[in-house]
KEVEX-742800 format. One record per residue: residue number from 0; residue in one letter; x, y negated, z negated of N, C-alpha, C, O in turn. Coordinates in steps of 0.1 Angstrom, whole numbers, plus 5000, padded with zeros to 4 digits. Each point is the difference from the previous one (the first is absolute). Layout:
<atom NUM "a" <X Y Z> <X Y Z> <X Y Z> <X Y Z>>
...
//
This chain:
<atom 0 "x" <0636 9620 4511> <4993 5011 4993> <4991 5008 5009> <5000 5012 5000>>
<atom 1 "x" <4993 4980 5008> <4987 5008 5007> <5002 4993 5020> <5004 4989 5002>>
<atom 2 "x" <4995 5015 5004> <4999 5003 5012> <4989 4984 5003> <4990 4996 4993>>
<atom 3 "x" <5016 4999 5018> <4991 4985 5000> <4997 4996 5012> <5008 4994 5007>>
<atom 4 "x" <4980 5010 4996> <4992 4997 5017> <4994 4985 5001> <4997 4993 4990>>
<atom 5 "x" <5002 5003 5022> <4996 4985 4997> <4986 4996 4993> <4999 4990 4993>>
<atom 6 "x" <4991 5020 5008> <4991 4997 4996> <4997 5000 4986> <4992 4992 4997>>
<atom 7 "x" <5014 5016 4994> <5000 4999 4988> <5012 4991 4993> <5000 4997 4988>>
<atom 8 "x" <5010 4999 5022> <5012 4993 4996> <4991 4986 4995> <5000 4995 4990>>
<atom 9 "x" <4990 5003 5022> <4993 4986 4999> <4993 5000 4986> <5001 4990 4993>>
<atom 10 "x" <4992 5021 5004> <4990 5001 4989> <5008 4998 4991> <4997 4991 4992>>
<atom 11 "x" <5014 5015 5005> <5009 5000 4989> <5003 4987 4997> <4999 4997 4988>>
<atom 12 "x" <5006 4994 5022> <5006 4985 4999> <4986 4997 4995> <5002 4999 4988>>
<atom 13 "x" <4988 4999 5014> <4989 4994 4998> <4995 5000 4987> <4993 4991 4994>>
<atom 14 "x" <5011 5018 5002> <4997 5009 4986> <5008 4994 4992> <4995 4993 4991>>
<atom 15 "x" <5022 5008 5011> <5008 4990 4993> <4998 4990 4996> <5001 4997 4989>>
<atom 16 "x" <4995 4995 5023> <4998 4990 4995> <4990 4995 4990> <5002 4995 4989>>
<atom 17 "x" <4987 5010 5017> <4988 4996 4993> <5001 5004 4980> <4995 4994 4991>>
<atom 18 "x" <5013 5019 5009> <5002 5008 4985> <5016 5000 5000> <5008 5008 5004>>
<atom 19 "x" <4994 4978 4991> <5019 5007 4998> <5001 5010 4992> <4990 5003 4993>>
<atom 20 "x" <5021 5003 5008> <5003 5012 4992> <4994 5013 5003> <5000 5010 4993>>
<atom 21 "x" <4993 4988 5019> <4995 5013 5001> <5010 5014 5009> <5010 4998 5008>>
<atom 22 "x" <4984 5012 4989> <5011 5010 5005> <4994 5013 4997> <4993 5002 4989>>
<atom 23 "x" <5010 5010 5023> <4997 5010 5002> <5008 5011 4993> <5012 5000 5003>>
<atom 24 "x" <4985 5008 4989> <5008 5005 4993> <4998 5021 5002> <4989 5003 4997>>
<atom 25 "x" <5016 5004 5006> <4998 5016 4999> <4989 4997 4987> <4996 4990 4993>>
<atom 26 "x" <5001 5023 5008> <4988 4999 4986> <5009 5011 4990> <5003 4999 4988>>
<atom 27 "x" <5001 5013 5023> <5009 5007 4989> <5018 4993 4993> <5008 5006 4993>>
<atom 28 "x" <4992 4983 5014> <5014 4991 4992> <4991 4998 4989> <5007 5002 4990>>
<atom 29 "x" <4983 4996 5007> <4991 4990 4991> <5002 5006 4986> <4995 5011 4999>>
<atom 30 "x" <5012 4984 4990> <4991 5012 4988> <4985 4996 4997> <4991 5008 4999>>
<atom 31 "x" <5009 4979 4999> <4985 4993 5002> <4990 5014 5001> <4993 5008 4993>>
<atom 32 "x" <5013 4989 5028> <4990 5006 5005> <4996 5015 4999> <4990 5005 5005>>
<atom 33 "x" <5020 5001 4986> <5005 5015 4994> <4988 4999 4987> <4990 5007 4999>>
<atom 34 "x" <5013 4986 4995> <4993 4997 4989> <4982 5004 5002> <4992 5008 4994>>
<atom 35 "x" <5008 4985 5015> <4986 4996 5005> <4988 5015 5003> <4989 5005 4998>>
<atom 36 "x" <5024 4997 5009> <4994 5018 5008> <5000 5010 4986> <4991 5009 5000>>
<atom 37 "x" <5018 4990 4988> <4994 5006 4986> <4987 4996 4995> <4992 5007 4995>>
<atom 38 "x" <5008 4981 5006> <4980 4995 4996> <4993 5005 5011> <4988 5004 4997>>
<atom 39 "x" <5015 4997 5015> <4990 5002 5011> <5002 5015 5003> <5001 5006 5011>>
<atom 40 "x" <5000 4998 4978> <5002 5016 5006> <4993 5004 5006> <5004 5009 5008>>
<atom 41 "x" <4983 4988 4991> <4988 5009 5007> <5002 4999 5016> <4996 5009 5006>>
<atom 42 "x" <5010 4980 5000> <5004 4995 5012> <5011 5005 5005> <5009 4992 5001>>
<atom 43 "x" <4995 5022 5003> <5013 5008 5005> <5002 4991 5009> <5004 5009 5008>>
<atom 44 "x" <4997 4982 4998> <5002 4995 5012> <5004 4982 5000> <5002 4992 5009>>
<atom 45 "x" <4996 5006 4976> <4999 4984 5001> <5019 4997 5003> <5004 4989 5003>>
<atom 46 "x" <5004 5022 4995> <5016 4997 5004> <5003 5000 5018> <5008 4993 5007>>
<atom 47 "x" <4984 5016 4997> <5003 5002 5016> <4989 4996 5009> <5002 4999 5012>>
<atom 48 "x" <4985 4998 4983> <4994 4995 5009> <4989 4983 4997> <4989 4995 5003>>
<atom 49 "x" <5018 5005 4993> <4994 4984 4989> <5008 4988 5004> <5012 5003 5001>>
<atom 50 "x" <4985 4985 5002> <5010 4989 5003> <4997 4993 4987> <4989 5003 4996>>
<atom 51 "x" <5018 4990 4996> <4990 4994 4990> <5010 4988 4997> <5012 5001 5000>>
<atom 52 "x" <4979 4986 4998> <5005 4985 4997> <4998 4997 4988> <4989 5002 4995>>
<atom 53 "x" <5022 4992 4998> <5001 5001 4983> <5007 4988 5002> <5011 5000 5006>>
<atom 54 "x" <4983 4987 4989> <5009 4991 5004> <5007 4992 5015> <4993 5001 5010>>
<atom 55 "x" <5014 4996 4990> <5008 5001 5008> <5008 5004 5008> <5011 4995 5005>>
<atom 56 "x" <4981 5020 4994> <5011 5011 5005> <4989 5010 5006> <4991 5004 4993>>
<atom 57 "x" <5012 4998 5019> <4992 5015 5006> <5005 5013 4998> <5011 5002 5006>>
<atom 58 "x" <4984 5007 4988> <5011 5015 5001> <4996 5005 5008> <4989 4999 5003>>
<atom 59 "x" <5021 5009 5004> <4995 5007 5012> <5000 5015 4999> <5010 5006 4995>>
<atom 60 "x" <4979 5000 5010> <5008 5014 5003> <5005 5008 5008> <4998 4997 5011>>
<atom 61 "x" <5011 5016 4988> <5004 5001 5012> <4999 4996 5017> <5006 4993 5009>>
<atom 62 "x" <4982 5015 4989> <4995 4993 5015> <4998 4988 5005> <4991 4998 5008>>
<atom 63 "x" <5016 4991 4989> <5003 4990 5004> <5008 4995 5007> <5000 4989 5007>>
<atom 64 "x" <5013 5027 4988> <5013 4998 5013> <4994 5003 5009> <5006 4994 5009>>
<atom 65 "x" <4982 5014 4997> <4998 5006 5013> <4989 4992 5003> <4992 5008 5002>>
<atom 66 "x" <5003 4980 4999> <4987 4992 5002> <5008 4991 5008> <5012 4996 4999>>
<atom 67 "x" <4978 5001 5010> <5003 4991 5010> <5003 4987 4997> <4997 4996 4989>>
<atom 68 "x" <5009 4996 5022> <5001 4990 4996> <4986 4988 4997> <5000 4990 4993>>
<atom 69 "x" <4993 5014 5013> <4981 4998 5003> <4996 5006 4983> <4995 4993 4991>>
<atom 70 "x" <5008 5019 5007> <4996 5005 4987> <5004 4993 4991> <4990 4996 4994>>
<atom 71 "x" <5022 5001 5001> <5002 4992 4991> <4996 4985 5002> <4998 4995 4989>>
<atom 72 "x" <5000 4998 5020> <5000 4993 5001> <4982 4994 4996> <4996 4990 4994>>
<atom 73 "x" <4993 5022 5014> <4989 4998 4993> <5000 5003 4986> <4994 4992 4992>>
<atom 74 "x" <5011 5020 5001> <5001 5004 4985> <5007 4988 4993> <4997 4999 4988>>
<atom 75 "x" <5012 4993 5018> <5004 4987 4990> <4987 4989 4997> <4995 4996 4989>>
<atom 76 "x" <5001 5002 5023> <4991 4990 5003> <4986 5007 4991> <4996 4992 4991>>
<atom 77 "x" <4998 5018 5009> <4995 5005 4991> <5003 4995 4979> <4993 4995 4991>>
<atom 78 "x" <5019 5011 5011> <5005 4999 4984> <5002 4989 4993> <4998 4998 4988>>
<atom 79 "x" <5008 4990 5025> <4996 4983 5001> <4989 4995 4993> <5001 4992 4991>>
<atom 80 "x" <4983 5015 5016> <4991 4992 4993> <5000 5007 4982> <4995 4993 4991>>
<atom 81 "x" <5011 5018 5008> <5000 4996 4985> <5009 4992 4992> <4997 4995 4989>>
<atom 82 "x" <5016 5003 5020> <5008 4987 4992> <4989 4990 4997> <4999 4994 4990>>
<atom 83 "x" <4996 5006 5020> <4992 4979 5003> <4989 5004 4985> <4995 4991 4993>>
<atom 84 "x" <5004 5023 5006> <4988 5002 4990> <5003 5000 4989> <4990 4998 4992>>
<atom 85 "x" <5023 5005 5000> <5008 4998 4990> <5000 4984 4997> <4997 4994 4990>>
<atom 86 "x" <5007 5001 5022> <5003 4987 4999> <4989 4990 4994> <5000 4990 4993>>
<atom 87 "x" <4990 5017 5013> <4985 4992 5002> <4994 5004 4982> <4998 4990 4992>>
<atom 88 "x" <5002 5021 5004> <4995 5005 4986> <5013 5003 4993> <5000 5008 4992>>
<atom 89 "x" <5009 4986 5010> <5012 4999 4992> <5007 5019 4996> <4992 5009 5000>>
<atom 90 "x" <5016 4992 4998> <5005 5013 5007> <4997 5015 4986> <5003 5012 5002>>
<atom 91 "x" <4991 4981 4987> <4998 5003 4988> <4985 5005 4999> <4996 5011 4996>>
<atom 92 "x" <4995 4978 5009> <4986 5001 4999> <4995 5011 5013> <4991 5008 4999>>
<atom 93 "x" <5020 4989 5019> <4996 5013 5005> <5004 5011 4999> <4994 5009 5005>>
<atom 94 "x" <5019 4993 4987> <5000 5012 4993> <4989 5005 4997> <4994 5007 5007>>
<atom 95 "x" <5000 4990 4982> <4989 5003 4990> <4990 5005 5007> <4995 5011 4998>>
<atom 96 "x" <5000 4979 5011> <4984 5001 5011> <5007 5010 5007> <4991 5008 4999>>
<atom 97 "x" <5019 4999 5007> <5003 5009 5006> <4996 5011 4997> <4995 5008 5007>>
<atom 98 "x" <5009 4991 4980> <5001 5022 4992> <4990 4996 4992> <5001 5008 4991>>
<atom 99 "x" <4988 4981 5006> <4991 5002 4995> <4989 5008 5008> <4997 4998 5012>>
<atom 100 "x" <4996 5011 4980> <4988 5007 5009> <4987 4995 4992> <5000 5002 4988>>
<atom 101 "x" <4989 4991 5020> <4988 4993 4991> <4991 5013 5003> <5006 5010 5004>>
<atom 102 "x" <4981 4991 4995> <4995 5008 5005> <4996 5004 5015> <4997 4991 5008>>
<atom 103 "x" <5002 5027 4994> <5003 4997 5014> <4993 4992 5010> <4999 5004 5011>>
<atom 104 "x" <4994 4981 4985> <4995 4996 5009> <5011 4990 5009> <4998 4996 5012>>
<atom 105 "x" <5008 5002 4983> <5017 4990 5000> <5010 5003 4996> <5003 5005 4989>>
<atom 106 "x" <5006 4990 5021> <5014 5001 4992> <5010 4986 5005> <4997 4996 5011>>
<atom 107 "x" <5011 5000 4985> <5005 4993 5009> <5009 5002 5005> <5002 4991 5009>>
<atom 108 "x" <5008 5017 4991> <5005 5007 5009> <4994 5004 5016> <5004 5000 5011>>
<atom 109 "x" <4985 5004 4982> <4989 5002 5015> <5004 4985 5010> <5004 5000 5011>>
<atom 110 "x" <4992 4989 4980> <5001 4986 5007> <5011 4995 5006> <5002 4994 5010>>
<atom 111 "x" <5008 5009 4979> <5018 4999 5006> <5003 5006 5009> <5005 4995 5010>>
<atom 112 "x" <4992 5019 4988> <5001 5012 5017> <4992 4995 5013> <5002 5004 5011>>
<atom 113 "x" <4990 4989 4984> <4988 4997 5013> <5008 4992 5009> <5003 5003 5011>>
<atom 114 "x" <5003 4984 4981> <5007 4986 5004> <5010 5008 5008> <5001 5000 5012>>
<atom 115 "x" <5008 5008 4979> <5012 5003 5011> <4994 5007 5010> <5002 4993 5011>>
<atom 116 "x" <4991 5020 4992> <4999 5005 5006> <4994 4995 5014> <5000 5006 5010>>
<atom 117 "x" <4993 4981 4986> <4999 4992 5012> <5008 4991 5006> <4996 4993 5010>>
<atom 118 "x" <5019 5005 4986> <5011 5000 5006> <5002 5007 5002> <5004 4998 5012>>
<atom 119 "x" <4997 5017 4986> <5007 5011 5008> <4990 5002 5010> <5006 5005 5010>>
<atom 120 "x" <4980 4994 4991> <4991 4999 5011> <5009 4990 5014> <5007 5003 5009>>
<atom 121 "x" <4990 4987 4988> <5006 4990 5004> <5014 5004 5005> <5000 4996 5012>>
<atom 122 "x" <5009 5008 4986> <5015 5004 4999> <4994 5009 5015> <5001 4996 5012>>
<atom 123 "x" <4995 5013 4985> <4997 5015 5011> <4997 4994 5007> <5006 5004 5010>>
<atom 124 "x" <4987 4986 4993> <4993 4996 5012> <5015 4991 5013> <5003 5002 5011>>
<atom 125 "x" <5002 4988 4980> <5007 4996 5006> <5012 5005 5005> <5005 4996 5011>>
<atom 126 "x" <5001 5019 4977> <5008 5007 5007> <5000 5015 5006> <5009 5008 5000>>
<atom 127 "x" <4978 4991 5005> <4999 5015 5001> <4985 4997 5013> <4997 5006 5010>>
<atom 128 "x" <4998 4986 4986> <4988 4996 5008> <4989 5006 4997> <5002 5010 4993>>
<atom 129 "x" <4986 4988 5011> <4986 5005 5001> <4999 5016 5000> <4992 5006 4993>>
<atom 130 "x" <5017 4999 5015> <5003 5012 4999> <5003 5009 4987> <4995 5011 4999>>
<atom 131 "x" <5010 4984 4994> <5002 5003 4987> <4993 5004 4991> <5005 5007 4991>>
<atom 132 "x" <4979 4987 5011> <4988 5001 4990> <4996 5014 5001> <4989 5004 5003>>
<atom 133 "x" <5018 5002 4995> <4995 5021 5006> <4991 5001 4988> <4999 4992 4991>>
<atom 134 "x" <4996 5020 5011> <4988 5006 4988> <5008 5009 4989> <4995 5004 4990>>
<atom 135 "x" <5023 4997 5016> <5004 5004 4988> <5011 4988 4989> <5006 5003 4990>>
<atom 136 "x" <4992 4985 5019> <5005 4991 4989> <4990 4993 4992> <5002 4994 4990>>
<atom 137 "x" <4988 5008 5015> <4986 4995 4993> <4997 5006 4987> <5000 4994 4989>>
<atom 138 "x" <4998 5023 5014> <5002 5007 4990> <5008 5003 4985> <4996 5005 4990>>
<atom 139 "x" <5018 4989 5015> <5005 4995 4991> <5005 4992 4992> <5006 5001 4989>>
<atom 140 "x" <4987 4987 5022> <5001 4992 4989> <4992 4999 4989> <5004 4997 4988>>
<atom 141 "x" <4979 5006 5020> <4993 5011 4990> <5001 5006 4988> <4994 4997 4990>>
<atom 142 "x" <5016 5012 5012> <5004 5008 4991> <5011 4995 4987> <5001 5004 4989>>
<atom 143 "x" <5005 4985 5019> <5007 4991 4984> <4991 4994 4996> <5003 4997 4988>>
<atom 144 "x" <4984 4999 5015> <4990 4992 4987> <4996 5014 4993> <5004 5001 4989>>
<atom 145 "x" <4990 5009 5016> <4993 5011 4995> <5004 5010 4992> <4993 5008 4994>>
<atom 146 "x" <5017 4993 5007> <5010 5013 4996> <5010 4999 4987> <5010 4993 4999>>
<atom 147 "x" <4986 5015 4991> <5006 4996 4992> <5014 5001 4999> <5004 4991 4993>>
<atom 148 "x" <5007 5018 5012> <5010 4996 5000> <5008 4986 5003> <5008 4993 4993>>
<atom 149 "x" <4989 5006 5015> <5001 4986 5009> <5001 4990 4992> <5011 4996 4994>>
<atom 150 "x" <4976 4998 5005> <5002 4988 4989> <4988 5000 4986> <4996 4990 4994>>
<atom 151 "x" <5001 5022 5004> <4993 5005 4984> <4987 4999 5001> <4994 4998 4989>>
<atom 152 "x" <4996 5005 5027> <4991 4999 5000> <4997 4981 4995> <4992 4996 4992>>
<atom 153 "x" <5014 4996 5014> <4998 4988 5005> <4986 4995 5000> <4995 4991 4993>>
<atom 154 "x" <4999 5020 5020> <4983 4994 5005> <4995 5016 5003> <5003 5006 5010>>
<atom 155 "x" <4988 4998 4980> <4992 5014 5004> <4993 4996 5013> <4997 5012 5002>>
<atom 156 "x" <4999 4983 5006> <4990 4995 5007> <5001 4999 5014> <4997 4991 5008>>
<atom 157 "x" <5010 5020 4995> <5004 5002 5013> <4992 4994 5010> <5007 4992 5006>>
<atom 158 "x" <4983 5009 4997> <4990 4993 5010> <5000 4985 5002> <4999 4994 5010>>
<atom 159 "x" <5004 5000 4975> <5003 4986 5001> <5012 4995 5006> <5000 4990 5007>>
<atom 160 "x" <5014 5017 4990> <5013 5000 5008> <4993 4999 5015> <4996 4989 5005>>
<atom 161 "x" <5005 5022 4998> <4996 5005 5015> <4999 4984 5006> <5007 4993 5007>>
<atom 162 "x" <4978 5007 4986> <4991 4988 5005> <5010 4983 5001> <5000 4993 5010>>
<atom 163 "x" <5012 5004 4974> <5006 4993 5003> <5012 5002 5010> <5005 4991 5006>>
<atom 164 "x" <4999 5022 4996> <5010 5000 5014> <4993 4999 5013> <5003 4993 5009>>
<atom 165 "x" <4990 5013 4991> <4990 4996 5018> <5001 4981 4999> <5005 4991 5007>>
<atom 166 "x" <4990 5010 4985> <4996 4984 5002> <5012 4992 5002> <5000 4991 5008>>
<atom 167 "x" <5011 5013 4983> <5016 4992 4999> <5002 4997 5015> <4997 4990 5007>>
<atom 168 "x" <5009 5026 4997> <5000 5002 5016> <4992 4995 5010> <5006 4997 5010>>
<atom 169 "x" <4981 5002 4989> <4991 4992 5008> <5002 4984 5004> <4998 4994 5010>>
<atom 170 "x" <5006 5002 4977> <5004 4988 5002> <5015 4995 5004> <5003 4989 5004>>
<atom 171 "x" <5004 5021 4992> <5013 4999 5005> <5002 4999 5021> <5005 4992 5007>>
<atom 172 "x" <4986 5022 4996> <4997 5001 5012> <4996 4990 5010> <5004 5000 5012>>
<atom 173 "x" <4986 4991 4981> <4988 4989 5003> <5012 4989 5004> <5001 4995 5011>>
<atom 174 "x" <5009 5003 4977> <5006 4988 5003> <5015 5001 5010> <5006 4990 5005>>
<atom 175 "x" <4999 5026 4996> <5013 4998 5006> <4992 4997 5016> <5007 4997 5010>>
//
């Protein structure tokens, strides 16, 4: 189906194993995932620029044919820690804690996005190196806690992000 470089070939076997049954699927094959983008209307973009894990299945979107082999391979490893997080809060209850919004002092989505996103920290570093940490990947990753398209206004609290990505990276730094 999808184009298979070693580095993500690995993540995928790994992934296999760990989640049988799992599998990458188009998002526009999906009706599901068709479905989904009518509730999320406000989100023009949750069909072409959204990866999203439902189960045991990642949808992808387009741009996935054109992502590197590095790219996919950190974006699995990313979408991974939410399998393990399904697994862990059973795949029903993190539904729930996901698209629940408490007040904006929390969300847990905030906390699910934090976990992966320090795999995909982690990911960059190993396949892309130190170099990688630019002020404009910083920014955006930034910009997925803060921004409401993204992920619904997650964490208003921009400064606190900031502060948890310096620090992620610092210590990522410290130890390679």
């Amino acid at each position: 189906m999808f184009a298979v470089g070693p580095k993500y070939s690995d993540v995928l076997s790994e992934t296999e194993k760990e989640f049988p049954g799992f599998s990458v699927v188009r998002k526009g094959d999906s009706r599901f995932m068709r479905f989904l983008s009518k509730i999320l209307f406000f989100n023009k973009t949750f069909m072409t620029g959204f990866y999203t894990t439902v189960g045991n299945t990642l949808y992808v979107a387009p741009s996935w044919e054109d992502m590197s082999d590095e790219g996919r391979a950190a974006l699995l490893r990313h979408e991974r820690v939410h399998l393990r997080q399904q697994r862990r809060y059973t795949k029903v209850l993190f539904s729930l804690l996901y698209v629940l919004v408490l007040p904006v002092v929390f969300t847990f989505r905030a906390k699910f996005e934090r976990e992966a996103y320090e795999e995909s920290l982690r990911a960059r570093l190993e396949y892309w190196g130190p170099e990688a940490f630019t002020e404009q990947a910083r920014e955006a990753m930034i910009h997925n806690f803060v921004s409401g398209a993204t992920y619904l206004w997650m964490w208003p609290f921009r400064a606190r992000v900031a502060r948890w990505y310096d620090a992620e990276v610092k210590k990522l730094l410290a130890s390679d």
